[in-house]
Structures are given as structure tokens and as C-alpha cells.
C-alpha positions in Angstrom: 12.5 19.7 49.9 15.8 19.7 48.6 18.1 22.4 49.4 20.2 22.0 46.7 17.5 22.9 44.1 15.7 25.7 45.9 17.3 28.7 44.5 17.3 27.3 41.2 13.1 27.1 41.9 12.8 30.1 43.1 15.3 31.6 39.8 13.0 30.3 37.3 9.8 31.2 39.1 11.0 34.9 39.5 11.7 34.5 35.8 15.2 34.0 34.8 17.0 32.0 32.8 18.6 28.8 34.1 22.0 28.0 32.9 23.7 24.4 32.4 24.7 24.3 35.8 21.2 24.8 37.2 19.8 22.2 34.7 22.5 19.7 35.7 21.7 20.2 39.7 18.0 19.6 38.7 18.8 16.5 36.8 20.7 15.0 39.9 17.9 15.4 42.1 15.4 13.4 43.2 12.6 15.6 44.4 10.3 15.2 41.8 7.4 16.7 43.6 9.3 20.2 44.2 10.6 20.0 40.4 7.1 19.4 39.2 5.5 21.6 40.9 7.5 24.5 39.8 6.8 23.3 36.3 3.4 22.9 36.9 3.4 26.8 37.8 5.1 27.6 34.4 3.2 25.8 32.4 0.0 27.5 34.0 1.6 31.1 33.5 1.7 30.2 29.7 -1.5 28.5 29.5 -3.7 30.3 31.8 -6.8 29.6 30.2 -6.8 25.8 31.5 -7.0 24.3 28.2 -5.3 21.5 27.4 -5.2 20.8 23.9 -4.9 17.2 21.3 -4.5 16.7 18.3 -6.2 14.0 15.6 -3.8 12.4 13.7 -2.6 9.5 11.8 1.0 8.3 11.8 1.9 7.5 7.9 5.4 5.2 7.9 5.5 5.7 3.9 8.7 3.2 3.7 10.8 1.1 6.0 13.8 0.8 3.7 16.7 2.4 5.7 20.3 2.3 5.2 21.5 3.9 8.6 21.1 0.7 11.0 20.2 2.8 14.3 20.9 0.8 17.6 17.4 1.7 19.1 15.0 1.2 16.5 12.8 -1.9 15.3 11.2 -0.6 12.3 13.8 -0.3 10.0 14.2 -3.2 7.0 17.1 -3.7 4.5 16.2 -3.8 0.6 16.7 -8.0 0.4 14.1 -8.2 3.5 11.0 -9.9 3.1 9.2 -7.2 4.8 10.6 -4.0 3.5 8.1 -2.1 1.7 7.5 1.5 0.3 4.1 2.3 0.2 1.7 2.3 -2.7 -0.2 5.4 -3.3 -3.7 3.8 -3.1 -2.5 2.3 0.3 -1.6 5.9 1.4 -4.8 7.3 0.1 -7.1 5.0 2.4 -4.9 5.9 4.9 -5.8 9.3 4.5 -9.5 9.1 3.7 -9.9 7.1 6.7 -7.9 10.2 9.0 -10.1 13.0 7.7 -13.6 10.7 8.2 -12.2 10.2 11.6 -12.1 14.1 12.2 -8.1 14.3 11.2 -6.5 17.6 10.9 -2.4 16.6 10.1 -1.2 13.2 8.8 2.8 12.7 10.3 4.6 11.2 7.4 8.1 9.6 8.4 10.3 6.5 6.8 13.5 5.5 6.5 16.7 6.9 4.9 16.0 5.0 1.5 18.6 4.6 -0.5 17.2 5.2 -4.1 14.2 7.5 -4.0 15.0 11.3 -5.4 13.4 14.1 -4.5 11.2 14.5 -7.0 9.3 11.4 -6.0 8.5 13.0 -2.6 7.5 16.2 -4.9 5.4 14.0 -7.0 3.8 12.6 -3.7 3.5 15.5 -2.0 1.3 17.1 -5.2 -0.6 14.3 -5.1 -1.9 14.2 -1.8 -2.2 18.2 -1.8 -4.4 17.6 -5.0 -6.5 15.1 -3.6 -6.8 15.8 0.3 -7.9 18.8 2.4 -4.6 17.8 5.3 -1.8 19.4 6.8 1.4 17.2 5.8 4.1 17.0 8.5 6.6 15.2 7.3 10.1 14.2 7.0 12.1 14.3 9.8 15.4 16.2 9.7 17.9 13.0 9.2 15.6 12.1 6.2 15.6 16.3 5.1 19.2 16.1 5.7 19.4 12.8 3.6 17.7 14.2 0.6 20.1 17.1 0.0 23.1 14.8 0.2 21.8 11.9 -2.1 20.4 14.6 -4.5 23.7 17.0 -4.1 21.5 19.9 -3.8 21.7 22.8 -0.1 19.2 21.9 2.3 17.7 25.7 1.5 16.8 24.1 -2.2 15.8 20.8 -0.6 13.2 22.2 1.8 12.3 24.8 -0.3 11.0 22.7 -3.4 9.3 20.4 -0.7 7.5 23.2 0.7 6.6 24.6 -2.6 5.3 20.8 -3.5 3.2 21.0 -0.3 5.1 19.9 3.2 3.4 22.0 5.7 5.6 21.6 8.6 8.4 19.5 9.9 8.2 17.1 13.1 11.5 16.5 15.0 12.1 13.4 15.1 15.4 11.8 14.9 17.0 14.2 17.5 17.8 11.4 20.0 20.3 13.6 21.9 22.3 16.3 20.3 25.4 15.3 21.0 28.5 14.1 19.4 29.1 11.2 22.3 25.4 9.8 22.1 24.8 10.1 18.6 28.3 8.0 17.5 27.2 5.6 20.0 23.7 4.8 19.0 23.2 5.7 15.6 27.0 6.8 13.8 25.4 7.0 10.0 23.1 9.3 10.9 23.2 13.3 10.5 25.5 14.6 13.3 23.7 17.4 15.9 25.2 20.1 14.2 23.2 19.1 10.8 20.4 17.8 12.7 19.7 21.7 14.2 20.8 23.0 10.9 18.0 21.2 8.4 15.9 23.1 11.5 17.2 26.3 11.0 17.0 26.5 7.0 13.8 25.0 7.4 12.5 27.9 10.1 14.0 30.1 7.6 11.8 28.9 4.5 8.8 29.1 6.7 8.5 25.7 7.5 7.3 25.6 11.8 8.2 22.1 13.2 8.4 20.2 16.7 11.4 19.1 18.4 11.9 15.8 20.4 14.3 14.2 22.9 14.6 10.7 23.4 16.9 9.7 26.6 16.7 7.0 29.1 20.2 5.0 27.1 24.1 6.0 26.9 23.7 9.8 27.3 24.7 11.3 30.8 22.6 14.2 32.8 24.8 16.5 31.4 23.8 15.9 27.4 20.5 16.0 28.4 20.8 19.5 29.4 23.0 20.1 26.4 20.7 19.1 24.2 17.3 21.3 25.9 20.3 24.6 25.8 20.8 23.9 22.1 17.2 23.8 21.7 16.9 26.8 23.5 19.5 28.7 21.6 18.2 28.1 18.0 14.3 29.2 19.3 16.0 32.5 20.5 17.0 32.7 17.1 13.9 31.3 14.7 10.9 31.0 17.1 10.2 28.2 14.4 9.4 25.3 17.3 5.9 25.3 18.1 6.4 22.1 20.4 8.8 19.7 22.6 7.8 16.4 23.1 10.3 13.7 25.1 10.0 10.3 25.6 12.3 7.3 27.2 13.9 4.4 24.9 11.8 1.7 23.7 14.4 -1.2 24.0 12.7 -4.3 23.2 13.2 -5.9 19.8 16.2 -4.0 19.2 20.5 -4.1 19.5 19.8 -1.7 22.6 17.5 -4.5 24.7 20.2 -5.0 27.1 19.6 -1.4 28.7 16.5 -1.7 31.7 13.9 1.1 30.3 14.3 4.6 31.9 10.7 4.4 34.5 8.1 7.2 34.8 9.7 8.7 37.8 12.3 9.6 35.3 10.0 10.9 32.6 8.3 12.7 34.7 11.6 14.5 36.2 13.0 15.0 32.5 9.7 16.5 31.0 9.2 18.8 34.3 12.9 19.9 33.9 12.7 20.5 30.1 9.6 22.7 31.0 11.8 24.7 32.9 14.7 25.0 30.8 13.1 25.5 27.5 11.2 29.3 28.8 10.7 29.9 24.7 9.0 26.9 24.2 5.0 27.5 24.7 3.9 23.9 24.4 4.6 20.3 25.8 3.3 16.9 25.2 2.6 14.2 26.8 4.1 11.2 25.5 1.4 8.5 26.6 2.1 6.5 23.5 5.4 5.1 25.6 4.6 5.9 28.9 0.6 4.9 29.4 -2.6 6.5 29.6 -2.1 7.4 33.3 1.2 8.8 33.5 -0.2 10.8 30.1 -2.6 12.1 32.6 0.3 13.0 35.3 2.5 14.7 32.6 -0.6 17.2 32.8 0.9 18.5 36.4 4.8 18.3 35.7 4.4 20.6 32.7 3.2 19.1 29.8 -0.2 21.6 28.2 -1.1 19.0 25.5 -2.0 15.4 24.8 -0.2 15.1 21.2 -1.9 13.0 19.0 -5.0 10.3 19.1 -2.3 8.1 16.8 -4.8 6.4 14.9 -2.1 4.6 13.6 1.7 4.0 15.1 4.2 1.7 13.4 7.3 2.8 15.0 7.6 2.7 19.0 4.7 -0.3 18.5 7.9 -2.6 16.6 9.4 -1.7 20.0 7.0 -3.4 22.1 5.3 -0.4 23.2 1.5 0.0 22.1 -0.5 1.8 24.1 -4.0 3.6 22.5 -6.5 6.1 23.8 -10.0 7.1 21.3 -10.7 10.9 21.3 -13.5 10.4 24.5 -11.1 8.6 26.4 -7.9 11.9 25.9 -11.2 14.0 26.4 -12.1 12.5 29.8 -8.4 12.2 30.7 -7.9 16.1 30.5 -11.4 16.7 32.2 -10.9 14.8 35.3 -8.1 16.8 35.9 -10.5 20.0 35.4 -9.4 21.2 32.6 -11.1 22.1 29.1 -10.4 19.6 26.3 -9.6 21.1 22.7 -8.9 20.1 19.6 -5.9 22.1 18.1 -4.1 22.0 14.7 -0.5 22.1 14.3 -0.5 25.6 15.0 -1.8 25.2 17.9 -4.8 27.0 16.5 -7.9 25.6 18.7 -11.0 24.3 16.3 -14.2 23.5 16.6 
């Protein structure tokens, strides 16, 4: 074992709080297995039921039309593009019909920062599916929440407050790359700064709107951001309690301005999910991000801290422009969980187990 990490183990285990310096010494290690473990232990202290829990849901990209140009991404079209699209509502409808026959619960509905659409055309659409569909809407990550008060020149409180009322059920967290002032300027400058990023969260905890939160890493960002970003995390779930998960996931270079960077492995993932286990004690949940990383380090994730296999993605249009497509049907997460002997549920957003 590492010495240099054993007291900061055996902290956490006995249940304190570990500070940046701790998170920083666990980043620079390399004993995975020690790290794991000790995450592995958490995660069975909050979920000592041995359940892990998926979800079934569709990914709903309603537009592609973005003006902010981010370094890592491959989905995002210009106006005069060939390709650029917003989607129809009878496109979106099918979409939808085709979730709920396929047993879905929660349709995630993300697009670009579009230059033209006003809010009350994500009312209108949000009525509209609430009028015509029995599903949980999560949807609109907070640089598109944050975009919408600024192009409307109404307060995010008014902003996520009509949405709610129009029927947005929760919000997902995309779009938090790493909450820093260095990464964010590097990879994506246009978009909502950290500060506004974690503050569309906070009104939006406030207003009773529950969302997830996300890291993406693995590209400019240094141990040390990482941790920043899981202790700002931390902070505002000491002060809300509004996160309900934390999902991370490595850079998907190919097909974008970013390709030039080698693609952080699963020794990595592993490490920086296992770590975020044990920095984020107010955080109850985990997924597994198999969608980048494969169905068998999915199944892995299961022992370095992760409690949950996210979503069946009957549809993913973003990380997939990226190269990455990896898919797993509901029997196949099912026997993925089981072989590990654990129980396989289905949840809802909640985390509210059905059937």
C-alpha cells in the first residue's frame, strides 16, 4: 500500500471530512486498489441494501444550433450548416412514445445555446409534452438555464421558475466540465463561468428543481482543479441538498479541436470516480459512466464507488459524434449488476425504486 495515502484512508473511513490537501495526495497516487477499496466501503455504508439501481431513459438533443464553439464537443452546428436542425414537435413526440412503450420513466432533454429561441418557446414545449405524456422532463443544462436569462434579460429565479411552472421536472448537470476559471477559458471561454454555472444550481435547488452534477476531466485541468471542482460541489450540497447524483466521465476527443490530447484510460476513471466517492460524503449516489468507458469497466465502477448504472440511453447523440458509442439493453445492465451479486432495480430520478 501506499503510505502516503493511509491516514487519509483511514480519515474518511472513521468518518471525517477530507480537505484539498487530502484530495490532492489521493489524486497523485497510484494505488488504485487501496483508493477503491476504501470507496467501495463508503459506497456500501450508504447503500447497504445491495441494490444497485438504473434508470430507463432516452437522451432528446432538441437542437444542435450553438453559438458557444466549445473545444471538446462534436455535436454542435452553426445556423448556415447543412446539418443544423431544431427539432420538430412530431419528431419529439415519437421520440417520446417510443421511451414510455420501452418502459421509460425521464426523457434528458439538452441542445445547444441557440441564438434566437425565447423562453416562451421552451414554455410552449414544455406544456406540450406535459399535456400529452405521462414523463419526468430533465432538461436544460445550466449553460443553457444560464443562457436563457441573459438572452431574455430576465434573473435566473424568474427563468427557472416559469420553466418549472411550465413543467421541467429536474435539471441534469451537464456542462460543468471543471469548475474552474483556468479550464473553462481554455476549453470553452463563451460559456457560463463556474461561478454562474453553480449559481443557475443554487436558484434552481431553491425553486425546487433537484438536479445531477457532472465532471468531465482527462484534458487541460491539473489534479488540483479536480479537487476544486468535487470541494465546490461539496460546498453548495451542504448548503441545498438539491444534488441527487455525480456522474464523471473522461474527454471524448475524437472529431473535435481537442483530438490532439491521448484520452484519459480507465485506470484513471476508475481513480477519479473512487476519489470523488470519497470526497463528495453528501452525495448519496454515483454512476457509472459505461456510455464512454464500456460495459466492463461499467461493471468495475460498481467496486470503486459507483451505486448505479445511469441510464439504458435508448438514444445518445452527444459523446456518439465523439466517436464513443457504446450500448447495453435493460437484460444486459440487469445481468451486469447481478453477476456482481447485487439486486438490479429500476429507479426514477428520485432515486425512488419501481416496480
Amino acid at each position: 500500500m501506499d503510505t502516503t495515502i493511509q491516514s487519509i484512508l483511514e480519515k474518511v473511513l472513521t468518518g471525517e471530512r477530507l480537505d484539498f490537501d487530502d484530495g490532492l495526495t489521493l489524486f497523485k497516487s497510484n494505488d488504485l486498489l487501496s483508493i477503491g477499496s476504501a470507496a467501495d466501503v463508503i459506497r456500501q455504508r450508504k447503500h447497504p441494501e445491495g441494490v444497485i439501481t438504473y434508470i430507463v431513459d432516452r437522451n432528446i438533443n432538441y437542437t444542435n444550433w450553438c453559438y458557444v464553439d466549445c473545444d471538446f464537443c462534436a455535436f454542435y452546428r452553426h445556423k448556415s450548416d447543412p446539418d443544423a436542425y431544431v427539432m420538430g414537435r412530431e419528431e419529439l413526440g415519437q421520440k417520446i412514445e417510443e421511451t414510455i412503450d420501452l418502459g421509460g420513466v425521464l426523457i434528458l432533454m439538452q441542445g445547444g445555446l441557440h441564438p434566437k429561441l425565447k423562453l416562451d418557446w421552451y414554455e410552449d414545449l414544455l406544456r406540450w409534452i406535459k399535456e400529452n405524456y405521462d414523463i419526468h422532463i430533465h432538461g436544460f443544462s445550466p449553460p443553457e438555464l444560464d443562457w436563457f436569462a441573459k438572452i431574455n434579460r430576465i434573473s435566473l429565479k424568474e427563468t427557472l421558475t416559469r420553466l418549472r411552472d411550465a413543467g421541467l421536472d429536474s435539471i441534469p448537470g451537464g456542462g460543468a466540465e471543471i469548475l474552474t476559471n483556468h479550464a473553462r477559458e481554455e476549453i470553452s471561454p463563451k460559456k457560463c463561468t463556474s461561478d454562474e454555472w453553480l449559481e443557475v444550481m443554487r436558484q434552481g435547488h431553491y425553486v425546487g428543481l433537484k438536479s445531477s452534477a457532472t465532471m468531465m476531466y482527462g484534458h487541460v485541468e491539473s489534479y488540483g482543479e479536480r479537487v476544486e471542482h468535487l470541494l465546490r460541489l461539496r460546498e453548495l450540497q451542504d448548503e441545498t441538498s438539491g444534488f441527487t447524483a455525480f456522474i464523471c466521465w473522461s474527454l471524448q476527443p475524437n472529431n473535435t479541436r481537442m483530438d490532439h490530447i491521448p484520452p484519459a484510460g480507465s485506470f484513471e476513471y476508475l481513480k477519479t470516480l473512487a476519489i470523488s466517492r470519497l470526497m463528495l460524503d453528501n452525495f448519496d449516489n454515483f454512476q457509472s459512466s459505461w456510455v464512454t468507458q464500456g460495459p466492463k469497466i461499467g461493471q468495475l465502477s460498481l467496486k470503486f464507488g459507483a451505486n448505479d448504472m445511469g441510464g439504458t440511453m435508448i438514444e445518445e447523440n452527444v459523446v456518439s459524434q465523439a466517436g464513443t458509442v457504446y450500448c447495453m439493453p435493460i437484460e444486459e445492465i440487469e445481468r451486469t449488476i447481478a453477476e456482481l451479486g447485487h439486486v438490479p432495480k429500476r429507479r426514477n430520478f428520485f432515486y425512488e425504486l419501481l416496480d
